[in-house]
PDB file of N, H, CA, C and O in Angstrom:
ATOM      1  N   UNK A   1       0.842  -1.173   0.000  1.00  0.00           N
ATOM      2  CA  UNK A   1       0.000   0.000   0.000  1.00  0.00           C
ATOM      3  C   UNK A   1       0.891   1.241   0.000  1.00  0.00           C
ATOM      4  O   UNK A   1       1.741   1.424   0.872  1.00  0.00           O
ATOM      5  N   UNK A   2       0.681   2.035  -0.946  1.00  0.00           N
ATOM      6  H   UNK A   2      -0.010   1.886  -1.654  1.00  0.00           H
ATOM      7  CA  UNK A   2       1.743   3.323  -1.283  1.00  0.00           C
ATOM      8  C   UNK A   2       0.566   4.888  -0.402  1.00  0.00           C
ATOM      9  O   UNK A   2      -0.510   5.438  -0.638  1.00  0.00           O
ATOM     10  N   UNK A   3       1.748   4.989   0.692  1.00  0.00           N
ATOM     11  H   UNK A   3       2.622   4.543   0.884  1.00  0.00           H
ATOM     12  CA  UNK A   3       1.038   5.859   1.449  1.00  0.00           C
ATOM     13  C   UNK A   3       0.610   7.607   0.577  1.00  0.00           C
ATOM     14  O   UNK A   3       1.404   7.939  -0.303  1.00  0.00           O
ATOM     15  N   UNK A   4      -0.168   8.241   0.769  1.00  0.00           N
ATOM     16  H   UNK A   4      -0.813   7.971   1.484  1.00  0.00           H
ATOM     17  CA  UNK A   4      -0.411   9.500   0.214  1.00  0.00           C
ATOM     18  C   UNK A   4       0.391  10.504   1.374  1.00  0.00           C
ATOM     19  O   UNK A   4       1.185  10.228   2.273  1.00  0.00           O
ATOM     20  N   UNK A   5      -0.043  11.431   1.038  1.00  0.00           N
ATOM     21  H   UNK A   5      -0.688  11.655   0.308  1.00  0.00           H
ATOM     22  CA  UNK A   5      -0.155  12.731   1.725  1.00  0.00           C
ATOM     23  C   UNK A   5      -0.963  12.806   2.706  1.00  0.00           C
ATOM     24  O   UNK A   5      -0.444  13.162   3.763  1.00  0.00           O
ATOM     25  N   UNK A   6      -2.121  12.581   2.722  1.00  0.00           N
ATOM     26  H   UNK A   6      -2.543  12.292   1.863  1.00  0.00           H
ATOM     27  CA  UNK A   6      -3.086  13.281   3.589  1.00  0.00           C
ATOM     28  C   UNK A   6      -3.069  11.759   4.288  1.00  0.00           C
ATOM     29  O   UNK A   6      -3.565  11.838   5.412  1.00  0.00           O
ATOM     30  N   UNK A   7      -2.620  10.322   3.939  1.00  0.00           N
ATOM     31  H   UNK A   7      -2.217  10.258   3.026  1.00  0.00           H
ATOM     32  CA  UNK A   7      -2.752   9.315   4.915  1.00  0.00           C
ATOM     33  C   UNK A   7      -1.906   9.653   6.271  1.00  0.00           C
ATOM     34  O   UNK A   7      -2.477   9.345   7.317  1.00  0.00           O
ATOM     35  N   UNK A   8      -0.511  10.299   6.387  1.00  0.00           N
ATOM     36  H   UNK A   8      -0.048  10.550   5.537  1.00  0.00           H
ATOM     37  CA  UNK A   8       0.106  10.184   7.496  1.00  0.00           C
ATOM     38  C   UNK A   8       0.722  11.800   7.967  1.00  0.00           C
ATOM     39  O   UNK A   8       0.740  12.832   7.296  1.00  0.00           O
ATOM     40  N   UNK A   9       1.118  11.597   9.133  1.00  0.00           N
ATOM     41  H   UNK A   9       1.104  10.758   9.678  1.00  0.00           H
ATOM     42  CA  UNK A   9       1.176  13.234   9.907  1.00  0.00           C
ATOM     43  C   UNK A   9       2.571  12.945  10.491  1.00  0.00           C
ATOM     44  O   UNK A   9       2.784  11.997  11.246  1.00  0.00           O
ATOM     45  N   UNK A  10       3.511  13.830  10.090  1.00  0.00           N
ATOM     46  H   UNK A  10       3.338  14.600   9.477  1.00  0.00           H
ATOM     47  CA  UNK A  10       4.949  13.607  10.735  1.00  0.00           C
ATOM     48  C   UNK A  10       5.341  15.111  11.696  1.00  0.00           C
ATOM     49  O   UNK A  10       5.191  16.294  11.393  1.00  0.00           O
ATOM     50  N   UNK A  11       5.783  14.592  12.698  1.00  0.00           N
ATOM     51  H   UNK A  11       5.905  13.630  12.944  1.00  0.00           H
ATOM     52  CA  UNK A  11       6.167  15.606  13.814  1.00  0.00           C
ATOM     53  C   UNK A  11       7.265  15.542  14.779  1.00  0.00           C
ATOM     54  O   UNK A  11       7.515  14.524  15.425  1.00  0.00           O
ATOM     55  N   UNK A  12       8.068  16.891  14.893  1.00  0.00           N
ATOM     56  H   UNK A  12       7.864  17.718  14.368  1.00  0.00           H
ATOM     57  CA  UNK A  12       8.873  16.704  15.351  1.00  0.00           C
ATOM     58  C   UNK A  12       9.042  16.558  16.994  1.00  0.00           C
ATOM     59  O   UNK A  12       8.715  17.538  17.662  1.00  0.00           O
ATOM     60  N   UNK A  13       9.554  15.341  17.697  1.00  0.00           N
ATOM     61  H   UNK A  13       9.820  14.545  17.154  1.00  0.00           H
ATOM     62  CA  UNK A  13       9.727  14.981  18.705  1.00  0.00           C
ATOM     63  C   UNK A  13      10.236  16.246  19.518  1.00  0.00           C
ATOM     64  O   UNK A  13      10.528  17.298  18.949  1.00  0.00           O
ATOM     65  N   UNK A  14      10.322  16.063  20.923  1.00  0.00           N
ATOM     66  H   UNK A  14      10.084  15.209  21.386  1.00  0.00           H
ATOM     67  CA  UNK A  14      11.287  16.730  21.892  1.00  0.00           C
ATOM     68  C   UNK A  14      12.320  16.475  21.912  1.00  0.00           C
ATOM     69  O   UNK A  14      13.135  17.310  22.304  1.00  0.00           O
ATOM     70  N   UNK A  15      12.778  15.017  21.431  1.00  0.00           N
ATOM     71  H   UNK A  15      12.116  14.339  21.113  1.00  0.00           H
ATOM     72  CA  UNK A  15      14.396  14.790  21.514  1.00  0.00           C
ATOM     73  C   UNK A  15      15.435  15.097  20.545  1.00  0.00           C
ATOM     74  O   UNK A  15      16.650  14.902  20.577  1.00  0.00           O
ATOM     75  N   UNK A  16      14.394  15.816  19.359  1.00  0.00           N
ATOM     76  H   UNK A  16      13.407  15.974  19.333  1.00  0.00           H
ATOM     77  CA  UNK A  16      14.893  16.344  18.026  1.00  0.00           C
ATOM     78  C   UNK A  16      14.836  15.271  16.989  1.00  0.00           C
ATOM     79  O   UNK A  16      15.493  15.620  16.008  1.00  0.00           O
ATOM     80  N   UNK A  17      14.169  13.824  16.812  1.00  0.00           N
ATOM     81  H   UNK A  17      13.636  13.540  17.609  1.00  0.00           H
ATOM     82  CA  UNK A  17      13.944  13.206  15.840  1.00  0.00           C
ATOM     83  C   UNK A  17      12.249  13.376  15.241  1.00  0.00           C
ATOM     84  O   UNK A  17      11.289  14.044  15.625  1.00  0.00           O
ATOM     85  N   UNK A  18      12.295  13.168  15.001  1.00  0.00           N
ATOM     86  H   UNK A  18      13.075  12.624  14.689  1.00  0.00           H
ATOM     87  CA  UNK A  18      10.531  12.493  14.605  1.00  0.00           C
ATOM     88  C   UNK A  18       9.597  11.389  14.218  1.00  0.00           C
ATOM     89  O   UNK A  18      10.038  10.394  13.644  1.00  0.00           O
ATOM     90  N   UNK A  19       7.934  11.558  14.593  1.00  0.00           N
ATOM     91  H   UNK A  19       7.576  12.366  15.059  1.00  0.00           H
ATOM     92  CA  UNK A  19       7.339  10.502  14.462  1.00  0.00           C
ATOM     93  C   UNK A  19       6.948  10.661  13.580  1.00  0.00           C
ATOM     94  O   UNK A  19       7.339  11.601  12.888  1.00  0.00           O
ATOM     95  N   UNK A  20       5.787   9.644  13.095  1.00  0.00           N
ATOM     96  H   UNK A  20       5.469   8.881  13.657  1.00  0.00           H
ATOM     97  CA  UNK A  20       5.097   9.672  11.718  1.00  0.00           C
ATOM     98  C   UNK A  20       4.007   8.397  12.388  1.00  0.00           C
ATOM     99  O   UNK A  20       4.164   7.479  13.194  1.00  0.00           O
ATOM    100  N   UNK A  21       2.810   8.934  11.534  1.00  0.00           N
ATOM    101  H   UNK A  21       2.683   9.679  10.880  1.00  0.00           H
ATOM    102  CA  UNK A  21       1.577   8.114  12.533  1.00  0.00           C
ATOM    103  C   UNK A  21       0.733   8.006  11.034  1.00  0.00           C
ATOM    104  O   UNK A  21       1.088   8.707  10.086  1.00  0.00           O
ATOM    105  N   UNK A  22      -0.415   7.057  10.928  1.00  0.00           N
ATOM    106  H   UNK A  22      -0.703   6.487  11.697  1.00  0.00           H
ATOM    107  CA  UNK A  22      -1.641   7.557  10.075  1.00  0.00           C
ATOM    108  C   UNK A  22      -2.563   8.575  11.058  1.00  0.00           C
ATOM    109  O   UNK A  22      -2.954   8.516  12.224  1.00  0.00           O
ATOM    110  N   UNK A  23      -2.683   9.439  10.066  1.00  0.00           N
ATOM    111  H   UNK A  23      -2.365   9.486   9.119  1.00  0.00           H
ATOM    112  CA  UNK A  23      -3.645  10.439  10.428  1.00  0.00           C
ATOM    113  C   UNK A  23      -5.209   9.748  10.705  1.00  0.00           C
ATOM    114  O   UNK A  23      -6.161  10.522  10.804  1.00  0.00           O
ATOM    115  N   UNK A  24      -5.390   8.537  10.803  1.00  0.00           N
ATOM    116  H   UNK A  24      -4.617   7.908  10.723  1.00  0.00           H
ATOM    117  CA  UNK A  24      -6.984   7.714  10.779  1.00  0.00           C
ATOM    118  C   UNK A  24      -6.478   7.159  11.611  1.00  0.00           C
ATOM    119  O   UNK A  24      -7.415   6.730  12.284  1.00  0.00           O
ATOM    120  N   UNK A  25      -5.335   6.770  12.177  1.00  0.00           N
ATOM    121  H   UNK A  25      -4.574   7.119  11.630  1.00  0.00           H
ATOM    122  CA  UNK A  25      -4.762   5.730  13.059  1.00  0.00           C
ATOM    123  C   UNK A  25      -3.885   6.285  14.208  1.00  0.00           C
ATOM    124  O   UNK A  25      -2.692   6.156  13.932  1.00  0.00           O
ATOM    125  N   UNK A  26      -4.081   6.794  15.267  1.00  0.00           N
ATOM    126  H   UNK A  26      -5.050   6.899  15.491  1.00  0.00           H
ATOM    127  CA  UNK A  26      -2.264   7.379  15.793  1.00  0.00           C
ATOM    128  C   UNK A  26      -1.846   6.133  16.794  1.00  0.00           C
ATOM    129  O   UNK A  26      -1.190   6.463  17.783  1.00  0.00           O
ATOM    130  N   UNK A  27      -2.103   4.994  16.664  1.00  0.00           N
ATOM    131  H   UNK A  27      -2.635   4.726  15.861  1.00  0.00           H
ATOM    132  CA  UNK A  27      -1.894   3.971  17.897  1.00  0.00           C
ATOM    133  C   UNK A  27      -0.736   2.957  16.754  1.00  0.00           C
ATOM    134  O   UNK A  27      -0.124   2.023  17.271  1.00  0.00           O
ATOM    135  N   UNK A  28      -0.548   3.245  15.297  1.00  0.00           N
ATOM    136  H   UNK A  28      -1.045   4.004  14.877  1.00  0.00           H
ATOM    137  CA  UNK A  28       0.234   3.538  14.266  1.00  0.00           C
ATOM    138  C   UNK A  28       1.489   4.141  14.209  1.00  0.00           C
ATOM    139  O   UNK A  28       2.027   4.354  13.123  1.00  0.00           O
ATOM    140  N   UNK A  29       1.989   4.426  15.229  1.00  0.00           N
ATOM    141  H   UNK A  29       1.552   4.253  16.111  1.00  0.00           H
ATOM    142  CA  UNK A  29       2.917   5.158  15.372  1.00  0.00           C
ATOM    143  C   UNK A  29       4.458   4.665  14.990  1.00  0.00           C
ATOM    144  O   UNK A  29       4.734   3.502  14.699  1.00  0.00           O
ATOM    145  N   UNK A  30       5.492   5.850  15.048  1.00  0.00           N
ATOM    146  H   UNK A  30       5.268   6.796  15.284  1.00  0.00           H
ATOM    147  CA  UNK A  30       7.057   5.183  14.701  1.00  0.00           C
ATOM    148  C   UNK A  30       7.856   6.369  14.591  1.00  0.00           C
ATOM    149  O   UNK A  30       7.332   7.448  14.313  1.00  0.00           O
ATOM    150  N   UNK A  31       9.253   6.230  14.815  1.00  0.00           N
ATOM    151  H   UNK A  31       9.679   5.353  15.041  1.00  0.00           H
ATOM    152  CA  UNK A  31       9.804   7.112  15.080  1.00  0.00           C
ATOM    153  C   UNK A  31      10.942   7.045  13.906  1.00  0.00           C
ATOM    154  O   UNK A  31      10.891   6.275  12.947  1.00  0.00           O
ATOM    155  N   UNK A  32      12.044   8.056  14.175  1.00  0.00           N
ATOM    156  H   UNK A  32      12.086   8.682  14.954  1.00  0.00           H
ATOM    157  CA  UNK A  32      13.266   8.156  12.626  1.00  0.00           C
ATOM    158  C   UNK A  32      13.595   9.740  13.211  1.00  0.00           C
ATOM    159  O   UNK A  32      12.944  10.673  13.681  1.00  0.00           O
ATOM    160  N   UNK A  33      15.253   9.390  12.824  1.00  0.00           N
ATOM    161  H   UNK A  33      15.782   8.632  12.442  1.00  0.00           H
ATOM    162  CA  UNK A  33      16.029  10.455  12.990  1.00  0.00           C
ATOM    163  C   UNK A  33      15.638  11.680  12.055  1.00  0.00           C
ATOM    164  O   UNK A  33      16.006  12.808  12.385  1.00  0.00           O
ATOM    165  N   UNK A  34      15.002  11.508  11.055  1.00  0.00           N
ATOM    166  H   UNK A  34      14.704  10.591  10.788  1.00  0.00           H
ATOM    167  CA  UNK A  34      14.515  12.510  10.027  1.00  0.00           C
ATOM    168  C   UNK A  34      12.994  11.986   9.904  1.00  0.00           C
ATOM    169  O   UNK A  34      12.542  10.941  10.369  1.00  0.00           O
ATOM    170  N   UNK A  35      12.065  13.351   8.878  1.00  0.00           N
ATOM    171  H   UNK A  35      12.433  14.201   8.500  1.00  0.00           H
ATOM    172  CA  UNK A  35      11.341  12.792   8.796  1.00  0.00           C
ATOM    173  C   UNK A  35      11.353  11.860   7.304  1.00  0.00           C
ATOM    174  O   UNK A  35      10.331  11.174   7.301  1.00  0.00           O
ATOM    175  N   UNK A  36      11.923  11.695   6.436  1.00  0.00           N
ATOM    176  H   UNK A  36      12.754  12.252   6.439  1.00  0.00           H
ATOM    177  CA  UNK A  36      11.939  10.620   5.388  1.00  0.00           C
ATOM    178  C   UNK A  36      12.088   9.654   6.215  1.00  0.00           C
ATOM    179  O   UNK A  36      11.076   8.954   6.176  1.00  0.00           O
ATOM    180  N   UNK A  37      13.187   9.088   7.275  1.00  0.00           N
ATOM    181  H   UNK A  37      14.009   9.656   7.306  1.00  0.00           H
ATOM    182  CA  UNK A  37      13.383   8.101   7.899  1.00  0.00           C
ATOM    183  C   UNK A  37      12.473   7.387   8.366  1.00  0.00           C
ATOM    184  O   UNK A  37      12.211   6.217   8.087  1.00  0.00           O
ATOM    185  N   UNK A  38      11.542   8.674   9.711  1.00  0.00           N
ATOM    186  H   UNK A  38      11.755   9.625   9.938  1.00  0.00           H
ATOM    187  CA  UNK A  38      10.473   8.164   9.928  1.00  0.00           C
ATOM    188  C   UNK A  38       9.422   7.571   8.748  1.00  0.00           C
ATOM    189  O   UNK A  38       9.231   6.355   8.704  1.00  0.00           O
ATOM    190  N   UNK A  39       8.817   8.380   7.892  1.00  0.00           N
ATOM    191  H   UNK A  39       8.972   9.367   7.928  1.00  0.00           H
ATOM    192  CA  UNK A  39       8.134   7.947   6.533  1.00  0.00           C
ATOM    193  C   UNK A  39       8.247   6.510   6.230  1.00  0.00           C
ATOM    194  O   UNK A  39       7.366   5.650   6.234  1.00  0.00           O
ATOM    195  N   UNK A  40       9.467   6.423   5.974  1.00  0.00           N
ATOM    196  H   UNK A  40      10.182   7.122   5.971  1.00  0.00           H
ATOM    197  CA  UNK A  40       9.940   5.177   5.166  1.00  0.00           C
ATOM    198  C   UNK A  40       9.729   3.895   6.577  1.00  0.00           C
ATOM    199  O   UNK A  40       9.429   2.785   6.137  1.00  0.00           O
ATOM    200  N   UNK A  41       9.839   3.962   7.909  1.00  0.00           N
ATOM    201  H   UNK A  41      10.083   4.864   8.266  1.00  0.00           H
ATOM    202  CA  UNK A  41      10.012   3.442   8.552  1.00  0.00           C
ATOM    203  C   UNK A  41       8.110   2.703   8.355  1.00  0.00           C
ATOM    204  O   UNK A  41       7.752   1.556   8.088  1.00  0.00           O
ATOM    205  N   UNK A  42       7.040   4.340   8.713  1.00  0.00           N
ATOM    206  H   UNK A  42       7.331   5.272   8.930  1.00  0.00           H
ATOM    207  CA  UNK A  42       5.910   4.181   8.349  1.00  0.00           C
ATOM    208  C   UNK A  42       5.109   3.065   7.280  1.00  0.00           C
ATOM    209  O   UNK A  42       4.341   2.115   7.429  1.00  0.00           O
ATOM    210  N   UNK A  43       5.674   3.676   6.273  1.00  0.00           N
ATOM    211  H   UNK A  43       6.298   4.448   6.152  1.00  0.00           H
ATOM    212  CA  UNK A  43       5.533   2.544   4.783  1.00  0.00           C
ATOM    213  C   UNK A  43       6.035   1.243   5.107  1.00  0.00           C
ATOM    214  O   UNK A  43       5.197   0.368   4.888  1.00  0.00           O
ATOM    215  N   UNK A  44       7.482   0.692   5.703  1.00  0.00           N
ATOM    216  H   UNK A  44       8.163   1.403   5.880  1.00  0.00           H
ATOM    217  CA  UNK A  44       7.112  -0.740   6.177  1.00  0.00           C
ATOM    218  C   UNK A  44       6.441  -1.451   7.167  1.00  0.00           C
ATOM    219  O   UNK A  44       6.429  -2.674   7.304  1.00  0.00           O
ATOM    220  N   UNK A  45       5.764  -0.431   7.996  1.00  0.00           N
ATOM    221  H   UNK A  45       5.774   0.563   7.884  1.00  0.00           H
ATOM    222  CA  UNK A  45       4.947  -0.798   8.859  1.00  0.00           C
ATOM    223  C   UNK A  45       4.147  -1.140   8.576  1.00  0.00           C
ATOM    224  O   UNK A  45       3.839  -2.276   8.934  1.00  0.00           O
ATOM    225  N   UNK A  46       3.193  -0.299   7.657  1.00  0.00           N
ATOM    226  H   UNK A  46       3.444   0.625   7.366  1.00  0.00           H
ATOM    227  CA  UNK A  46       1.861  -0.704   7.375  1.00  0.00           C
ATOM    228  C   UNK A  46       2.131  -1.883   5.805  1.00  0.00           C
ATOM    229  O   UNK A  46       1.202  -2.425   5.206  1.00  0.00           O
ATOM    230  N   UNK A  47       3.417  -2.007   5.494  1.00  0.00           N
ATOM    231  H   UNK A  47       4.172  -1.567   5.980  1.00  0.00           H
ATOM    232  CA  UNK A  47       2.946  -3.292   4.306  1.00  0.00           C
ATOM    233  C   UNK A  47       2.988  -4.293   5.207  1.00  0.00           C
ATOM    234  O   UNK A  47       1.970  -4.986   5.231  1.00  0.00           O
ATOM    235  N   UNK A  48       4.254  -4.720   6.304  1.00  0.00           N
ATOM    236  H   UNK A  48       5.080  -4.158   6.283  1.00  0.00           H
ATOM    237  CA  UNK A  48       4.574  -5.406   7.151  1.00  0.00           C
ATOM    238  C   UNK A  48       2.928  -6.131   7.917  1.00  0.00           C
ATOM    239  O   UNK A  48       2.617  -7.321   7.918  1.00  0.00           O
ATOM    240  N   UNK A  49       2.145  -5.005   8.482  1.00  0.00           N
ATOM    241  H   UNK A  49       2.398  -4.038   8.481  1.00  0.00           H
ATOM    242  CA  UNK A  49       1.076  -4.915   9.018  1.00  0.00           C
ATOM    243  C   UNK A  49      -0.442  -5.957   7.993  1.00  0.00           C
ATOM    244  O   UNK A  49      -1.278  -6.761   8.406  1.00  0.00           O
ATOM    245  N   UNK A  50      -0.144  -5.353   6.503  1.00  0.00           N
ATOM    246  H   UNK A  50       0.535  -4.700   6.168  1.00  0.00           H
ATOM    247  CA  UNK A  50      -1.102  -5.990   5.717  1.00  0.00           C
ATOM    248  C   UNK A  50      -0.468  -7.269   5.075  1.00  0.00           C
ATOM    249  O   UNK A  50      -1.035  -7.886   4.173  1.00  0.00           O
ATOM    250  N   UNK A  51       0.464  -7.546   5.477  1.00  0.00           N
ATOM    251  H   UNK A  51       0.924  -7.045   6.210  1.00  0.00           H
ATOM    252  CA  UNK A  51       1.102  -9.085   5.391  1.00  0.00           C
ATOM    253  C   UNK A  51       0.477  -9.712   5.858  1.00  0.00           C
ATOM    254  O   UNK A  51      -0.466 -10.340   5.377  1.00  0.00           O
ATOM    255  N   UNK A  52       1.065  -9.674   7.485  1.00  0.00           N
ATOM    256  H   UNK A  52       1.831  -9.164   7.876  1.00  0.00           H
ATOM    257  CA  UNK A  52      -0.033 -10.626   8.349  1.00  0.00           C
ATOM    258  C   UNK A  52      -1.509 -10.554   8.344  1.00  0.00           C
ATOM    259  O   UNK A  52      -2.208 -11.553   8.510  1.00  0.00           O
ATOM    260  N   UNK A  53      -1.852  -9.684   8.202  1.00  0.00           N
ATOM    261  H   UNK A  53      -1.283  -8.872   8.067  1.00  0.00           H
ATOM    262  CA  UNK A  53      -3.447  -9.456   7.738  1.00  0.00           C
ATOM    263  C   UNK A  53      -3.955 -10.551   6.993  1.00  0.00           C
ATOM    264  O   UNK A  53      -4.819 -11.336   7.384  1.00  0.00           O
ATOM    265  N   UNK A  54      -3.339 -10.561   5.834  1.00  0.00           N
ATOM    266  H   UNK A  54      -2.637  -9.924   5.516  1.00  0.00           H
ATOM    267  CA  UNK A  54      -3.301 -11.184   5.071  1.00  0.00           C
ATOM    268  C   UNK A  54      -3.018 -12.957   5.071  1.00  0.00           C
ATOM    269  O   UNK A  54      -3.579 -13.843   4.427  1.00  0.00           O
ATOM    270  N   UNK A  55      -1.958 -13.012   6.034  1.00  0.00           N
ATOM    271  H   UNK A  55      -1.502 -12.292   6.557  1.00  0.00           H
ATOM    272  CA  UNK A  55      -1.697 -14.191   6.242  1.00  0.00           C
ATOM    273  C   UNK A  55      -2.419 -15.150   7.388  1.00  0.00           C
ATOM    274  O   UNK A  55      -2.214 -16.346   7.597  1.00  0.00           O
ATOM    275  N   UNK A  56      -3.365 -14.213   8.091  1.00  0.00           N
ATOM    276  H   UNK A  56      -3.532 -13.242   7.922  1.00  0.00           H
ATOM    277  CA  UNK A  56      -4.223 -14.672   9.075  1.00  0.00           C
ATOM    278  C   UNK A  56      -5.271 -15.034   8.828  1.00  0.00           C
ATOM    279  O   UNK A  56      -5.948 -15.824   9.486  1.00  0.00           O
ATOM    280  N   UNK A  57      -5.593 -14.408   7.667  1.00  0.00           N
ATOM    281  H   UNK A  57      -5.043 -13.766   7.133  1.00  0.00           H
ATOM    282  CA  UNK A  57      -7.361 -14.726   6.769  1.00  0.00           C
ATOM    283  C   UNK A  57      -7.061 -16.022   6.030  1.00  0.00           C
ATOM    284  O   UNK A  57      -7.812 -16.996   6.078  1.00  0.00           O
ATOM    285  N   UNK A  58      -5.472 -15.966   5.073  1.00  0.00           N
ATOM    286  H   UNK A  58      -4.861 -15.175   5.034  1.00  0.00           H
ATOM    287  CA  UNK A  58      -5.219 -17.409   4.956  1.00  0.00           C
ATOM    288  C   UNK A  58      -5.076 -18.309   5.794  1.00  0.00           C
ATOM    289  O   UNK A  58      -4.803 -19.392   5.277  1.00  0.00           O
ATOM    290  N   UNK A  59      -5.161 -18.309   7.088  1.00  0.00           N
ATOM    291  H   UNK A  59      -5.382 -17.429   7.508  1.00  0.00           H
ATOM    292  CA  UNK A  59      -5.154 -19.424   8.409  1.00  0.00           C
ATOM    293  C   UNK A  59      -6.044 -19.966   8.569  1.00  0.00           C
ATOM    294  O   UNK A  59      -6.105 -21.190   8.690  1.00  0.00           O
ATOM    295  N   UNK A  60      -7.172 -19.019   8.620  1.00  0.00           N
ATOM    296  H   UNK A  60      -7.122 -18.025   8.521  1.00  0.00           H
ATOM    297  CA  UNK A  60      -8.272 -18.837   9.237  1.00  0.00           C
ATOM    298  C   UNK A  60      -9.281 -19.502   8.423  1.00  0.00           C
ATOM    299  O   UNK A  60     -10.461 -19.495   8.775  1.00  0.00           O
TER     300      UNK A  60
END
């Protein structure tokens, strides 16, 4: 799933890195020394996420 714009919200931490969350989701969360880092960290979360999704309906 190729994230948009308006899917995720990146912000900068107190410790000087940042998170990145879905904006429909913030329990979604992840962190990165930049925000591309974070981003990119984001994007394997949620394919990572619709893997198992995926692989649980095939269980099931």
């Amino acid at each position: 799933m190729k994230l948009n714009k308006e899917d995720y919200v990146i912000e900068r931490t107190t410790d000087g890195g940042y998170c990145a969350y879905l904006s429909w989701n913030m329990q979604c969360m992840v962190h990165g020394d930049t925000p591309e880092e974070a981003l990119d960290s984001l994007q394997e979360t949620i394919n990572d996420y619709i893997h198992w999704m995926y692989l649980v309906d095939e269980f099931v």
